[in-house]
C-alpha positions as CSV (number, residue, x, y, z in Angstrom):
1,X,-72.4,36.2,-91.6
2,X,-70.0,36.2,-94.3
3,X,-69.8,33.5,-97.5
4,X,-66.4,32.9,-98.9
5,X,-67.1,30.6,-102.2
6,X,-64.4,29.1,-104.1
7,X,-64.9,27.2,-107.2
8,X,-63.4,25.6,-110.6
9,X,-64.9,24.6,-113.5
10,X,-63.5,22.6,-116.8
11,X,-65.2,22.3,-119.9
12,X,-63.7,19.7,-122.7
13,X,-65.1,19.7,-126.0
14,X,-65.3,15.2,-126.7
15,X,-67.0,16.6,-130.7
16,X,-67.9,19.8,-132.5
17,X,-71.2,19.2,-131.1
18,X,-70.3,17.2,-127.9
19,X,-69.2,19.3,-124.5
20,X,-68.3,18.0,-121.0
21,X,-68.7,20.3,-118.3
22,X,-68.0,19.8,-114.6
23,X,-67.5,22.0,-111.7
24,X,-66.8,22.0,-107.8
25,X,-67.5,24.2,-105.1
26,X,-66.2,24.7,-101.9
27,X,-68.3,27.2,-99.8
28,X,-66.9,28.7,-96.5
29,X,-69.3,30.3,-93.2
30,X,-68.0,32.7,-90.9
31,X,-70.0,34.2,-88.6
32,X,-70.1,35.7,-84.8
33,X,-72.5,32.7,-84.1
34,X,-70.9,29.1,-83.8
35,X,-73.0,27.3,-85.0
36,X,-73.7,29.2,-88.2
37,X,-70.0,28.1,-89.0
38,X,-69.7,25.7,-91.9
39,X,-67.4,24.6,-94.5
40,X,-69.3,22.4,-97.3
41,X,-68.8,21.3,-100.8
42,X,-70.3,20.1,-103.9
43,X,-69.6,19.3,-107.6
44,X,-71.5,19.0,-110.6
45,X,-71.3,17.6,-114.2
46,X,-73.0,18.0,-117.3
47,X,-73.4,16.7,-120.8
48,X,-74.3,19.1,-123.6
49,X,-75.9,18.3,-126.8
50,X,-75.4,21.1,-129.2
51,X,-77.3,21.4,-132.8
52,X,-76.0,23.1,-135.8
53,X,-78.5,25.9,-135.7
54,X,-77.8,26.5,-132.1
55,X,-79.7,24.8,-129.7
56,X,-78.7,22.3,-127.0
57,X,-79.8,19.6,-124.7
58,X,-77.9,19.3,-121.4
59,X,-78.3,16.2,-119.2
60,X,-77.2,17.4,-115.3
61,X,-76.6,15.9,-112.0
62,X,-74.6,16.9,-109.0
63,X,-74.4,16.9,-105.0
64,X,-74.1,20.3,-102.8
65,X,-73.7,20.5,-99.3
66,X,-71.9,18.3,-98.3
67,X,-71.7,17.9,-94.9
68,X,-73.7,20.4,-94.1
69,X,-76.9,20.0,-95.7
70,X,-76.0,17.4,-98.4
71,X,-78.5,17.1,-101.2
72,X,-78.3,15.4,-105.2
73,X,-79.8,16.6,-108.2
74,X,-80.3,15.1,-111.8
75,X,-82.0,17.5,-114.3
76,X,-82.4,18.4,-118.0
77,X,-82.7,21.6,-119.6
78,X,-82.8,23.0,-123.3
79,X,-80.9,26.0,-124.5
80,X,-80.9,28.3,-127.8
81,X,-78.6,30.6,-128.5
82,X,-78.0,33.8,-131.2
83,X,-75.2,35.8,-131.8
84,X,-76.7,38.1,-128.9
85,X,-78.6,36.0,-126.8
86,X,-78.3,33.0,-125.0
87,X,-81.4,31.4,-123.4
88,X,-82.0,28.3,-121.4
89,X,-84.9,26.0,-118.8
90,X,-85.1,22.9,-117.5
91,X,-86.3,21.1,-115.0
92,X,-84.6,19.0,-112.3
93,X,-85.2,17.0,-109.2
94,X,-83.4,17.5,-105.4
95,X,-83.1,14.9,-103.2
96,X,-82.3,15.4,-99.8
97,X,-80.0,12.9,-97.6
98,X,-83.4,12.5,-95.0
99,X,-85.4,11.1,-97.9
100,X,-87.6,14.4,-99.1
101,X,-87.0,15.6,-102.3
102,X,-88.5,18.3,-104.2
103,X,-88.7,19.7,-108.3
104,X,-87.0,23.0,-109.4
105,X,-87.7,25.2,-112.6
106,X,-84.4,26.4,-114.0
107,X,-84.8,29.2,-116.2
108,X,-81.7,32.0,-117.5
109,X,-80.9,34.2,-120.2
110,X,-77.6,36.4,-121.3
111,X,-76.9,39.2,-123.4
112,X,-73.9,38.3,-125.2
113,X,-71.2,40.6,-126.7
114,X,-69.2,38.8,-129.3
């Protein structure tokens, strides 16, 4: 099976503390198998909440999957960042098009080189 993704993302900066992101995906499936052939897509937007001593908020939500396996999600995570390290978790809810939905833990960290 091979995955060929493809995606954009824009970021616009509405204050000094204010930033828009969004983002779309478009996610290719080749394989021997036909039926393990698939094109889907999703996209995904985000407000971020920034404080001056560098912490944020972000408010997400977003579908994936589409048509394959579509699914939403809303979420909300925190994030703090340093000169040399960015940090972030959340937590955000999936919800499936046949009704189920389930939680997810979102947690990530960088090294950053200025």
């Amino acid at each position: 099976m091979t995955l060929l993704p493809v995606a954009a993302g824009v970021t616009w900066l509405a204050a000094r503390l204010v930033h828009l992101h969004a983002s779309a995906t478009l996610l290719q499936t080749l394989s021997a198998a036909p039926e393990l052939q698939a094109t889907s897509a999703g996209i995904s937007a985000w407000v971020e909440w920034w404080t001056p001593t560098g912490r944020s908020v972000r408010l997400h939500a977003g579908a994936e999957g589409w048509p394959v396996a579509p699914q939403e999600h809303v979420g909300l995570s925190f994030g703090w960042r340093t000169r040399y390290l960015a940090l972030q978790g959340g937590y955000a809810r999936r919800f499936a098009a046949e009704g189920t939905a389930a939680n997810a833990l979102m947690f990530d960290g960088a090294v950053v080189f200025p």
